[in-house]
VODO-287001 format. One line per 10 residues: number of its first residue (from 1); for each residue x, y, z of C-alpha. Coordinates in Angstrom, 3 decimals, decimal comma, padded with zeros to 6 digits. Layout:
N
NUM	X Y Z; ...
***
This chain:
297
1	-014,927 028,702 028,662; -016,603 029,622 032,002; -015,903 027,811 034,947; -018,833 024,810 035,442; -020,369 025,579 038,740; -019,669 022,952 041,667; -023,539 021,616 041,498; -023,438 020,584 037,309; -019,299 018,920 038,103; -021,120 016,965 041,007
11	-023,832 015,968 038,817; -021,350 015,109 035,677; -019,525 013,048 038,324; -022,397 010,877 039,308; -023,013 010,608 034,988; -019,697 008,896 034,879; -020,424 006,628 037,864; -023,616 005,290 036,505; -022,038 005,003 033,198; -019,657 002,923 034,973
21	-022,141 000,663 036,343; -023,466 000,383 033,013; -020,134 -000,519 031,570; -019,588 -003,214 034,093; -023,320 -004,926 033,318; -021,799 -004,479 029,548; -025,226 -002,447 029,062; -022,864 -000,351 026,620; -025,774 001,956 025,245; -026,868 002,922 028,478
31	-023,202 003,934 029,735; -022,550 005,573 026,195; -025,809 007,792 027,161; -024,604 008,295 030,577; -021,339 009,340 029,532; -022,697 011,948 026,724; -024,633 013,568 029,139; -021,456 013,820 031,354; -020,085 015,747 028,537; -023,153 017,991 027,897
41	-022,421 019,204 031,589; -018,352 019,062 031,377; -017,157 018,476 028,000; -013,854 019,351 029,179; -012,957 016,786 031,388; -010,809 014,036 029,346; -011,623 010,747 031,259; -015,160 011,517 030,041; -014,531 010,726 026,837; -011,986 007,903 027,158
51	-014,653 006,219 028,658; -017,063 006,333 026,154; -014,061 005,866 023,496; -013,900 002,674 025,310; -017,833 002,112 024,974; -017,698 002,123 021,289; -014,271 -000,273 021,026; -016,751 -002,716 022,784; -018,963 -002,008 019,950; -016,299 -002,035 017,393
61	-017,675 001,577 016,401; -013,850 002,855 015,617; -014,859 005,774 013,795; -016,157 007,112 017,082; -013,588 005,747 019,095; -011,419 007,851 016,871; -013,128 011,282 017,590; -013,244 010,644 020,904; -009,936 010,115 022,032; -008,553 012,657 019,965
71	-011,060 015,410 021,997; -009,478 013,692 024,666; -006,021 014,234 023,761; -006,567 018,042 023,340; -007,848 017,746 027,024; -005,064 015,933 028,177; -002,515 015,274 025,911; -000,963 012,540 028,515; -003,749 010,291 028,847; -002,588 006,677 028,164
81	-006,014 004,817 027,182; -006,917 007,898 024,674; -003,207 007,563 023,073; -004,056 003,733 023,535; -007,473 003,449 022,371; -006,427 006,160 019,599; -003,563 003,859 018,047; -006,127 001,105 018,160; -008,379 002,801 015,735; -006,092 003,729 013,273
91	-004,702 000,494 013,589; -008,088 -000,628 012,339; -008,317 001,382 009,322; -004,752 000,333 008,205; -002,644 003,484 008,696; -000,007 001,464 010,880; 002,490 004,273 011,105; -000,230 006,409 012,862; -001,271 003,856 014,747; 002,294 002,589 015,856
101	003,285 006,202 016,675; 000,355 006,261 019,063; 000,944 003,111 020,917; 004,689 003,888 021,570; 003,624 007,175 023,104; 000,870 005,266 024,846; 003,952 002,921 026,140; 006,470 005,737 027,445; 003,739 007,525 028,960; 002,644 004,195 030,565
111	006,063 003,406 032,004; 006,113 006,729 033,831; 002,536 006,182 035,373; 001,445 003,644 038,609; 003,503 000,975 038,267; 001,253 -001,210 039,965; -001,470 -000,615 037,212; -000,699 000,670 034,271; -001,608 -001,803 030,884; 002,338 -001,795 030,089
121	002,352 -005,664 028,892; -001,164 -005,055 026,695; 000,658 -002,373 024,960; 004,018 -004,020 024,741; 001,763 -007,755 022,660; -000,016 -004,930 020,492; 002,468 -003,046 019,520; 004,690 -005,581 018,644; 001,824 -007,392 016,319; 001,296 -003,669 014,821
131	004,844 -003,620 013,976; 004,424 -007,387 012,441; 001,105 -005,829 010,446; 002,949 -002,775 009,066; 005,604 -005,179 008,146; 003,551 -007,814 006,159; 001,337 -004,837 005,052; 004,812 -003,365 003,049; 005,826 -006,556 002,236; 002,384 -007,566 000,417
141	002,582 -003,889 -001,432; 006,109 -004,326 -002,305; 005,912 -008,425 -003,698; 002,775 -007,312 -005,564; 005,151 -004,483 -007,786; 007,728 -006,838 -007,836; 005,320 -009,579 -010,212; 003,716 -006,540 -012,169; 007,704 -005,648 -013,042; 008,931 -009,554 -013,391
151	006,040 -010,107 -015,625; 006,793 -006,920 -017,715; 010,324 -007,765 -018,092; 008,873 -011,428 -019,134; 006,800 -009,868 -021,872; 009,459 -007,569 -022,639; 012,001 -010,522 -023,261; 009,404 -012,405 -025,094; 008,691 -009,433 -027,559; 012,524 -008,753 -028,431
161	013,738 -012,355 -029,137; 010,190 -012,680 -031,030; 012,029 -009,903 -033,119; 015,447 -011,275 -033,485; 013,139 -014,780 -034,622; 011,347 -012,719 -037,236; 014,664 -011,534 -039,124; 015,954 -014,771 -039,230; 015,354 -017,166 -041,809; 014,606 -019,533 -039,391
171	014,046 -020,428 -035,683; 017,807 -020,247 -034,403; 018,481 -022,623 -031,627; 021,033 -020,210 -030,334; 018,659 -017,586 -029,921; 016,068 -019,370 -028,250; 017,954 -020,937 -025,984; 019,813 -017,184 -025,099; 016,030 -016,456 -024,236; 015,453 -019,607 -021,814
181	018,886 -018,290 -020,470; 018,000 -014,478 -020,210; 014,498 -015,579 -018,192; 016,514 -017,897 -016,021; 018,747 -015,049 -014,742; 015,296 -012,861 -014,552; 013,943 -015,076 -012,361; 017,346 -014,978 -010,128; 017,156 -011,650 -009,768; 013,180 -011,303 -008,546
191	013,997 -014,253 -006,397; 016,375 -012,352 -004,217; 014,617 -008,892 -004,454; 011,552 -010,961 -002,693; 013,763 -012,740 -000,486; 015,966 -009,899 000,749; 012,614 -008,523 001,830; 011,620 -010,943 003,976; 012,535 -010,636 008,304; 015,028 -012,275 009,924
201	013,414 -013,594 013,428; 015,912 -012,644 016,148; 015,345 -014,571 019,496; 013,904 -013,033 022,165; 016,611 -012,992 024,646; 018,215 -010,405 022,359; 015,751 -008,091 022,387; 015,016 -005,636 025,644; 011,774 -006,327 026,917; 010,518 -002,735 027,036
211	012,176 -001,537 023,706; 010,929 -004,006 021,793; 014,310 -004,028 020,014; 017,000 -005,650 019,140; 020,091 -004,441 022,114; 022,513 -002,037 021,428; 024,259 -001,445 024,974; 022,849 -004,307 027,342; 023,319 -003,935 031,133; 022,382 -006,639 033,470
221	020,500 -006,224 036,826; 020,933 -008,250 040,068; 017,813 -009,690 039,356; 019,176 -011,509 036,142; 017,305 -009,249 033,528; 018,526 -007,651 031,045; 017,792 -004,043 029,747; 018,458 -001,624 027,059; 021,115 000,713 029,191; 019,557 004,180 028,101
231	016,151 003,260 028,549; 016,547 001,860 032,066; 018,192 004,799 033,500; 015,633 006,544 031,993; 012,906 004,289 033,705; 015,054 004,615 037,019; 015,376 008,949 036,366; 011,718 009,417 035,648; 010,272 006,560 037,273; 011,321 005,446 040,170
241	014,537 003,755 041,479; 013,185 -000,226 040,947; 013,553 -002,872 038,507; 010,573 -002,878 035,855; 009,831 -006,315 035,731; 010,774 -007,503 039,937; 009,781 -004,193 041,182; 012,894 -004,305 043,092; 015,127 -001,556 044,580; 017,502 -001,045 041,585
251	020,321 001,848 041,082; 022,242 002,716 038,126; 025,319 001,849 039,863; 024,200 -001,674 040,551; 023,537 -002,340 035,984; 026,799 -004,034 035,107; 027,497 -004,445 031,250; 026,087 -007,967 029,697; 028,981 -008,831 028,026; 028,083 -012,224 026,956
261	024,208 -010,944 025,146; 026,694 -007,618 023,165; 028,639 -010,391 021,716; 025,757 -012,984 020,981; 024,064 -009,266 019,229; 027,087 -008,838 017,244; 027,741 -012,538 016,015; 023,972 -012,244 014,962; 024,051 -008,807 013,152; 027,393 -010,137 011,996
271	025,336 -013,398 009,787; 022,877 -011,265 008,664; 024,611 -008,253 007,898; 023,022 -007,736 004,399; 019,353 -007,584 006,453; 020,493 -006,184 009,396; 017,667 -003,301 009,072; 015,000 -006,405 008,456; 015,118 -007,903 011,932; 012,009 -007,890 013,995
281	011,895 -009,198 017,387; 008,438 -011,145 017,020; 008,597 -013,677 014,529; 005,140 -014,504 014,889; 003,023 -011,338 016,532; 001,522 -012,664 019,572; -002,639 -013,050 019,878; -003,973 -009,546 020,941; -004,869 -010,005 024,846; -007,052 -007,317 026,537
291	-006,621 -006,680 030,585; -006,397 -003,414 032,294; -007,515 -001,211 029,709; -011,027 -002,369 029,758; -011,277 -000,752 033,454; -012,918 002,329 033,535; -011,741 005,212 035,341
***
């Protein structure tokens, strides 16, 4: 595409600010128009349409806030609020693995932007309850074949010792009570199929606050938090050398080992061994809360 003269990126520029304006007096049809002419002049400039992506989520117009942020993302595949915005909306229409797998790109792209403002904790709240939704989502699909199958196997019981009754002269005790017996040890088995499915809540001090999971190889800072050790020297490698949560100075040879959390990790994996790949670090996904993102660019 031809380069947009200086005069129609000026005049795309001004677009976006009154769109802006409009967005702050939540006169959202006026800063969607604003912003679509913006994009008549420059459709190739990304923030353009992360802004009006961000116009429809007010209007709870997904579908659009869809398209736009993925034109976005072929613009600039790093923006944070498209990736954002983008896992938002498919979080709407129920594909949680899409949506998940655009949040936590939305979250490592967000750790390596302005500390001082990117939406980091926003991300962190909805990804964790997307994680909770795709969890109970599963769990809903998989209970629901688990009564259609306990209820065949019922009806599949019933009709064979219906059989065995029919070739006998008479109703044997022994037979019936061999079927009260045989849908007593049916029921045992569904009962732990459902309840092996179920989460085990792990506590939150075992679980690294930008991960999201449960710790592996805990290191301690001089500030007293503790962090998943690969993904803070990755934070202190691509970020900068300070503590995520204190902002502090922090360098890798300051992270000593926390001994004491490895163990506590180990005693709990240790118990629930036989669920160990069942754990989630939210028992109970927190309320969604909204805060930077809503700020236009």
């Amino acid at each position: 595409m031809a380069p947009v003269p200086a005069s129609v990126a000026r005049q795309a520029e001004l677009l976006k600010q009154d769109g802006n304006n409009y967005f702050k007096k939540e006169r959202l049809g006026a800063a969607i128009d604003a912003y679509t002419e913006a994009i008549t002049l420059c459709p190739n400039v990304a923030v353009y349409w992360t802004n009006r992506a961000l116009c429809y989520r007010k209007r709870n117009e997904w579908n659009k806030v869809e398209e736009d942020c993925k034109r976005a993302l072929q613009l600039d595949s790093h923006s944070v609020k498209a990736h954002y915005m983008l896992g938002l909306a498919l979080l709407e229409r129920q594909d949680f693995a899409g949506g998940i797998k655009e949040l936590e790109k939305a979250l490592e792209l967000g750790r390596g932007a302005n500390p001082a403002s990117y939406m980091v904790e926003e991300i962190w709240q909805i990804l964790a309850k997307a994680k909770y939704m795709e969890w109970e989502d599963s769990s809903s699909k998989w209970a629901s074949r688990l009564q259609k199958l306990k209820e065949a196997c019922e009806r599949a019981l019933v009709r064979y010792y219906a059989i065995e009754d029919s070739q006998a002269e008479k109703i044997s005790e022994e037979i019936a009570n061999e079927h009260l017996q045989q849908l007593g040890h049916l029921e045992e088995v569904f009962n732990k199929a459902a309840h092996a499915d179920q989460p085990t809540e792990v506590p939150d001090f075992l679980c690294c606050k930008i991960t999201l999971d449960i710790f592996r190889d805990p290191v301690i800072t001089p500030s007293g938090i503790t962090y998943e050790r690969a993904v803070l020297l990755d934070h202190l490698q691509k970020v900068g050398k300070f503590d995520p949560v204190t902002r502090e100075p922090l360098y890798p040879h300051q992270l000593a080992p926390n001994l004491a959390i490895k163990e506590a990790v180990q005693a709990f994996l240790d118990e629930h061994e036989s669920r160990s790949d069942r754990v989630l670090c939210e028992s109970h996904p927190p309320e969604t809360v909204f805060m930077h993102s809503d700020q236009q660019n």
